[in-house]
KEMAR-428852 format. One record per residue (C-alpha): x negated, y, z negated. Coordinates in steps of 0.2 Angstrom, whole numbers, padded with zeros to 4 digits, always signed. Each point is the difference from the previous one (the first is absolute). Example, Ala and Ser with C-alpha at 12.3 -4.5 7.8 and 13.67 -1.06 7.14 Angstrom:
<mardrens>
-0062-0022-0039
-0006+0017+0003
</mardrens>
This chain:
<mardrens>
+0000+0000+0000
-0008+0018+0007
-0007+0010-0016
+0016+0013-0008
-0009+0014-0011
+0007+0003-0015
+0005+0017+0004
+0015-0009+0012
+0015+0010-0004
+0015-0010-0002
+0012-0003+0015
+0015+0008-0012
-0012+0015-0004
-0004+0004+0021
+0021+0004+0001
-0003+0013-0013
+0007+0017+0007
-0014+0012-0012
-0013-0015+0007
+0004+0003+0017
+0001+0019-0002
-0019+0002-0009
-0008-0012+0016
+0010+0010+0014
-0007+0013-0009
-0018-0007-0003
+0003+0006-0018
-0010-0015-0009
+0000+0010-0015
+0016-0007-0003
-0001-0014+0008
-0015-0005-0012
+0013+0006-0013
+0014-0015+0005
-0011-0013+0003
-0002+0003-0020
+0013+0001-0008
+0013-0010+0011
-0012-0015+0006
-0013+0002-0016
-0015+0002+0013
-0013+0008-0013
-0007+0018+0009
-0020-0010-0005
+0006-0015+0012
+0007+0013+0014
-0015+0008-0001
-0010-0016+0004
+0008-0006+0015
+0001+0016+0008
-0018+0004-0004
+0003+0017-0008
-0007+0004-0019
+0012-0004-0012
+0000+0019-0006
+0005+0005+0015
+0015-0012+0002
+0006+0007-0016
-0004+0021+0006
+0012-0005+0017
+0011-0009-0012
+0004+0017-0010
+0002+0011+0015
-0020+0006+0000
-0003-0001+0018
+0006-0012+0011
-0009-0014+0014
-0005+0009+0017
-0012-0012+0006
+0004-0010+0015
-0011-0016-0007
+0006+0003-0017
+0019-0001+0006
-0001-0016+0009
-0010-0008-0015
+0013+0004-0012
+0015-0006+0014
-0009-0016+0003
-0003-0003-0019
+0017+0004-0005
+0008-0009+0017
+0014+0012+0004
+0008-0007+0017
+0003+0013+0012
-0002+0016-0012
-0008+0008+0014
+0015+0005+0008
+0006+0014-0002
-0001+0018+0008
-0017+0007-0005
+0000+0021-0006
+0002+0011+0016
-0009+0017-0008
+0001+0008+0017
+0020+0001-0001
-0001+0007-0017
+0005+0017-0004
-0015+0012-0005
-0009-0012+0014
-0009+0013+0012
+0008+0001+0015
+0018-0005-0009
+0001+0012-0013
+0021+0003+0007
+0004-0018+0003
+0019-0001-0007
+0003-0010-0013
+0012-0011+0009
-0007+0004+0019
-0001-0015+0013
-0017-0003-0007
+0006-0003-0017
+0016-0009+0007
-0012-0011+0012
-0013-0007-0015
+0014-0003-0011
+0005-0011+0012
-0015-0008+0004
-0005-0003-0018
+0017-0010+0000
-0005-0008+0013
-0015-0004-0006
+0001-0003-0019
+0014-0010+0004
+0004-0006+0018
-0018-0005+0002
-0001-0007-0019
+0014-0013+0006
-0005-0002+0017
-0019-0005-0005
-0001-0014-0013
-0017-0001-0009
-0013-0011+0006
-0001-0008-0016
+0012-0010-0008
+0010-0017+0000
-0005-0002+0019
-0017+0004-0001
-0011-0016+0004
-0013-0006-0009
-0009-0005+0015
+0000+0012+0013
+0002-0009+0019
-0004+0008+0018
+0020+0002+0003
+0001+0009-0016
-0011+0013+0003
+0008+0003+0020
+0013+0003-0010
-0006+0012-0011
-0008+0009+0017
+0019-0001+0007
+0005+0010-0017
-0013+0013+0000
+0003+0004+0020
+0016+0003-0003
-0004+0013-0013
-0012+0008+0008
+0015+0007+0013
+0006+0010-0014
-0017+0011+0002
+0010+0006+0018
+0013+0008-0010
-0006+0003-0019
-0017+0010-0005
-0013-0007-0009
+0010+0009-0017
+0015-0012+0004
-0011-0016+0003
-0015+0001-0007
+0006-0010-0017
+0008-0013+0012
-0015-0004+0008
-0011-0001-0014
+0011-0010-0011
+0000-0016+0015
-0023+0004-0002
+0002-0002-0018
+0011-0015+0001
-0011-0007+0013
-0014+0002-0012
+0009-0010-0013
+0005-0014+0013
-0020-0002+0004
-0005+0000-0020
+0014-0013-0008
+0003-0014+0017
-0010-0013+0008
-0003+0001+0020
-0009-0010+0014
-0013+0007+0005
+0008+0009+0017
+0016+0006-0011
-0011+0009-0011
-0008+0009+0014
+0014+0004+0007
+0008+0006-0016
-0016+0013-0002
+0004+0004+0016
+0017+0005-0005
-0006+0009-0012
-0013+0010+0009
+0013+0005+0013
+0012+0007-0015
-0013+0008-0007
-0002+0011+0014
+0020+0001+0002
-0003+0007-0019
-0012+0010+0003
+0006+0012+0015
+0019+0002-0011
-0012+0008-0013
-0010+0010+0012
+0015+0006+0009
+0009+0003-0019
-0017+0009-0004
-0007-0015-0013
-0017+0003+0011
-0011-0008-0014
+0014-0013+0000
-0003-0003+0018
-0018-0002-0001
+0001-0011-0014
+0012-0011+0011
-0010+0001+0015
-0014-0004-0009
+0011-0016-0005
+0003-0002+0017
-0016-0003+0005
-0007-0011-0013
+0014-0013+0003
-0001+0002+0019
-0018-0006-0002
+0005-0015-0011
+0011-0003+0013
-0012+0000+0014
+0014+0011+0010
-0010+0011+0009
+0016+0010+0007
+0006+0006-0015
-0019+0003-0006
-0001+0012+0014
+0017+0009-0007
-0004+0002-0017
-0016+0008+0008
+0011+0011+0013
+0012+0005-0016
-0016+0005-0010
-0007+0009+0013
+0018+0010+0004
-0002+0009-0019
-0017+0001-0002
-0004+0020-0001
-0018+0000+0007
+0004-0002+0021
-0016-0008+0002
+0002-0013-0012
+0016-0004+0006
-0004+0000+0018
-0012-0017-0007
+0012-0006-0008
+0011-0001+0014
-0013-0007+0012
-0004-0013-0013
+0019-0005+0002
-0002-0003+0017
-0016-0009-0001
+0009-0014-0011
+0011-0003+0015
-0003-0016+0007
+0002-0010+0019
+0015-0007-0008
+0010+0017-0005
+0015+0001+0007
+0005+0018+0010
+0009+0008-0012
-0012-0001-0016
-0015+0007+0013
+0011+0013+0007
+0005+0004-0016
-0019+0002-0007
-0006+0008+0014
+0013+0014-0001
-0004+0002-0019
-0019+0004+0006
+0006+0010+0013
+0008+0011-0014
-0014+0000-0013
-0014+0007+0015
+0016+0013+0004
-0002+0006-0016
-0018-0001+0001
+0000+0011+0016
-0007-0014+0010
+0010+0004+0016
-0008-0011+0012
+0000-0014-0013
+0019+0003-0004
+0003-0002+0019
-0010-0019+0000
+0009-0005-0017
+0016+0004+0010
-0004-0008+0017
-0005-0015-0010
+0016-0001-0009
+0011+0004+0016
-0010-0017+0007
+0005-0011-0011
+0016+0006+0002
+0002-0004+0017
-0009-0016-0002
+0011-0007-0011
+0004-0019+0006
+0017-0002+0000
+0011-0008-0014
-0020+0003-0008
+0005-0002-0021
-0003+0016-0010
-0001+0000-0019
+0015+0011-0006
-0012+0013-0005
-0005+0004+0015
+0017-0005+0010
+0006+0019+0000
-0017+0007+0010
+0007+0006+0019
-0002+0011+0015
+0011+0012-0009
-0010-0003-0016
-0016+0002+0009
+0007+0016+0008
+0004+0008-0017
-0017-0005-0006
-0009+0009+0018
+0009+0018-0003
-0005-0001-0020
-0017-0004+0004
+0001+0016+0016
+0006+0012-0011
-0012-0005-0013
-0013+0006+0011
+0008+0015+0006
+0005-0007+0019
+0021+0007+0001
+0001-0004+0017
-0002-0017+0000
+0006-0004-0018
+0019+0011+0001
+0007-0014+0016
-0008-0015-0008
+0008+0005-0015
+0017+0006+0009
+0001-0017+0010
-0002-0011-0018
+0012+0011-0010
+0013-0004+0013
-0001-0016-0007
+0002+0001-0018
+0018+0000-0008
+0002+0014-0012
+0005-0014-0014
-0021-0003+0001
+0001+0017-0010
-0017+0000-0009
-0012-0004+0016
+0011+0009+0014
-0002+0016-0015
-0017-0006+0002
-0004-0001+0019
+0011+0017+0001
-0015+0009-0012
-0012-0002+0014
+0010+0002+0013
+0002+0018-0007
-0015+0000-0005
-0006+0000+0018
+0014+0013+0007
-0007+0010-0014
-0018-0005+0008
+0005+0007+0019
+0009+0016-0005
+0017-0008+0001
+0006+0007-0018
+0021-0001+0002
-0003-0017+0006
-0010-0005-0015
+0013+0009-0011
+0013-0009+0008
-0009-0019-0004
-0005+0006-0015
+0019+0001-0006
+0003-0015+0006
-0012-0009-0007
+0004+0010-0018
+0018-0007+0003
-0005-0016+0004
-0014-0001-0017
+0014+0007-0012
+0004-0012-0014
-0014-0014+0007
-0009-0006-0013
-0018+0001+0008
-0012+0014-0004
-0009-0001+0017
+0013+0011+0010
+0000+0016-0013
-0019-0003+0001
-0002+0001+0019
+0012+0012+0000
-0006+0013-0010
-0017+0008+0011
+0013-0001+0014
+0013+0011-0010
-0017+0014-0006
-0004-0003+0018
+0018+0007+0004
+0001+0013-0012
-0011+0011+0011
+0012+0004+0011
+0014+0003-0014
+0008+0014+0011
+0006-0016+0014
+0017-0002-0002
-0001-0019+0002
-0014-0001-0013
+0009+0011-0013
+0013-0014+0000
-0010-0016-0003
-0011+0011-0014
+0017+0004-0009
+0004-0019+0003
-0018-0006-0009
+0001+0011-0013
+0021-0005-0004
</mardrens>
């Protein structure tokens, strides 16, 4: 029988409403408090399973402080094996009021209608809809068919990235790493399942890690990618090696550095890569040299990708990860990297003919590709048109639970404000600032 720690909260304790209200929260102060004095789990036995001074399980306890760390949060949820806590909706700082740039939000706006109806959503529909890993059904021994079916579950949560933020999702994510994590501790494998499983677990990682760095957990998302990286390895899976390198590369600050990075990513590719994984990888470099200012690097990092592209065998398999990389994809990621380097006229219809594309219920990345887009109007001289996309994407970003559009959007809006006097541009800085 897999190892339980003592720390295991009973199964009639998990149902507890205050329980459920202090881990939504990531309040482990009172969690800590609970555990004590309804199960009789001694704050000194807390503290030895979750690897924190016993002082400092008891400071938490009485509301000194609470537990930020990323590592310390998953030690403490593993040792006290709460199933699926992680689902809920994580805090949304950018919609609150006194949050620059929202300072007149009304108190029961759309935005506020449209997160109390995703945190329904996701405290509760999700809750139901995704059973913990761990319970009754969980094997002891872990089989091949097992873990496809595990991969099965986590592509079918990763679609919820097309329409949620990394704020919505971010705990959903990281609550199937952790319970993967515990699956690979307590159950007995062959040795292919096992590899598999890390697999699994490398590839949710990542999934983790880009919810937090589009949520703004960046030192989440390293942590995670870091993960990522190490499991790949274990693995021997190459692909997602390369990715946890690409997904490094895409926050490190120092451009030089993360132009390395990226190319290591594509150097872990191998004959046997399948199209979309290389296209994929090769668009990321192309990015990171973009940033870089490497222009006639950006453009062989692009023409790479575009050949796997179109030399994709057909009915060729592509891991679910890389499933969603595209021409239109591919376009999106050409005008980025043209504007990036200054080049309007060659990134506005690339980026005119993708956007066409995308369905406005894809709110954060079409808010997203429309901050470049304006960004490069703004670039040839064409300031009503970059006022004009610039509300839209504003419209589109409203209530989204990501701080990457508000981030890209901000140089365009100080960009903007220099020509204050336009009428179109008077309208969309009244719009930001409201």
């Amino acid at each position: 029988m897999p190892y339980q720690p003592p720390t295991a909260l009973p199964a009639n304790l998990l149902n507890d409403v205050e329980l459920q209200r202090a881990l939504r929260r990531h309040d482990f102060g009172a969690v800590f408090r609970i555990a004590r004095s309804r199960a009789g789990i001694p704050y000194a036995r807390i503290a030895d399973e979750c690897d924190i001074k016993p002082i400092r399980v008891g400071e938490v306890a009485r509301g000194k402080g609470r537990i930020t760390s990323f590592a310390k949060v998953v030690a403490i949820s593993d040792a006290l094996r709460v199933p699926g806590h992680m689902v809920g909706l994580s805090p949304r700082p950018w919609e609150d009021s006194g949050t620059p740039g929202n300072e007149n939000a009304p108190e029961n706006g759309p935005t506020v209608r449209r997160r109390t109806v995703l945190q329904a959503a996701s405290t509760a529909g999700l809750a139901a809809a995704l059973p913990a890993l761990h319970g009754p059904t969980t094997p002891l021994h872990v089989t091949n068919s097992y873990v496809d079916g595990l991969r099965r579950r986590t592509a079918r949560l990763r679609r919820l990235d097309e329409i949620l933020g990394g704020g919505d999702t971010y705990r959903v994510y990281l609550g199937e790493y952790q319970a993967t994590k515990s699956l690979l501790r307590d159950a007995t494998f062959t040795p292919s399942s096992r590899r598999k499983l890390v697999a699994l677990l490398a590839e949710q990682a990542q999934q983790a890690g880009w919810a937090a760095f589009d949520g703004g957990r960046q030192a989440d998302a390293e942590s995670l990618y870091d993960e990522s990286k190490t499991a790949a390895l274990e693995a021997e899976d190459s692909d997602l090696h390369g990715n946890a390198l690409a997904f490094l590369a895409y926050q490190t600050p120092d451009p030089q550095i993360a132009v390395e990075i990226a190319a290591s990513g594509c150097e872990a590719l191998s004959a046997g890569s399948p199209s979309g994984v290389r296209a994929l990888l090769h668009e990321r470099l192309a990015w990171a040299c973009a940033v870089a200012g490497q222009a006639s690097r950006t453009e062989r990092a692009l023409n790479a990708a575009q050949a796997a592209l179109e030399e994709r065998p057909a009915g060729e398999p592509q891991p679910d990860w890389a499933a969603w990389v595209d021409e239109t994809e591919l376009n999106i990621m050409t005008g980025r990297c043209w504007t990036e380097l200054r080049r309007p006229f060659r990134a506005v219809p690339v980026l005119i003919r993708a956007l066409d594309q995308y369905e406005d219920h894809h709110a954060r990345d079409k808010a997203l590709y429309l901050s470049w887009l304006a960004d490069s109007y703004l670039a040839a001289g064409e300031v009503e048109e970059a006022a004009a996309v610039t509300g839209r994407a504003l419209n589109l970003a409203s209530g989204v639970a990501s701080v990457r559009p508000r981030q890209r959007l901000a140089p365009v809006l100080r960009e903007l404000h220099q020509y204050r006097n336009v009428g179109a541009v008077q309208n969309v800085l009244q719009a930001a600032g409201a």
